[in-house]
N, C-alpha and C positions, 0 to 999 in steps of 0.2 A: 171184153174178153175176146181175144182171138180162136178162131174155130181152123183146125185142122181136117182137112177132106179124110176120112178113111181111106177113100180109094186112091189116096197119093201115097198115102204111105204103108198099106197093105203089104205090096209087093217089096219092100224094104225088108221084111218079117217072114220072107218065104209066103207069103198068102195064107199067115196064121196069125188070127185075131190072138191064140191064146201069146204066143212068142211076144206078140207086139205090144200087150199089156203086162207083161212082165218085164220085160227090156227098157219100157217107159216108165216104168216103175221103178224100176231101181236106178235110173236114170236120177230120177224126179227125188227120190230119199240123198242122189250123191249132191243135186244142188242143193238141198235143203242145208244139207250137212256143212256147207261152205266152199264145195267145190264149181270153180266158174263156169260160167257159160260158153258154151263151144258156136255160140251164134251173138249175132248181137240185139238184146233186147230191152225192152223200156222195164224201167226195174218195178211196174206195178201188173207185171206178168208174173202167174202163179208157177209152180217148178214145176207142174205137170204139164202145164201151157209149154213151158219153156224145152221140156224134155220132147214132147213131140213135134216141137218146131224142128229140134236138131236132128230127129231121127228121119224128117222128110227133109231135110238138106244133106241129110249122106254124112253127118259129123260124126253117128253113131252107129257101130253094126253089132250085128249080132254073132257073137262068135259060134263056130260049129263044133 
């Protein structure tokens, strides 16, 4: 299982834990749902795994 630093990708989320578990989140429900991967990854990564990958490579933002 891959581990993502919080402290990498905090500031992604404005330095809000709550932003950043809800943007992950819904991230994580749109791969499930069959929407592809905006990173490249081994396919026995979980969609949460996968959704917080993309949001510390800048694939995802948060709108304002």
């Amino acid at each position: 299982m891959a581990h993502v630093p919080l402290e990498k990708i905090l500031d992604k989320a404005d330095n809000s834990l709550y932003k950043l578990v809800i943007i992950a989140s819904k991230r994580a429900v749109e791969i499930a749902d069959g929407q592809p991967a905006l990173i490249q990854n081994p396919s026995s990564m979980q969609p949460s795994t996968i959704a917080l990958e993309e949001i510390a490579a800048g694939r995802v933002k948060i709108k304002k």
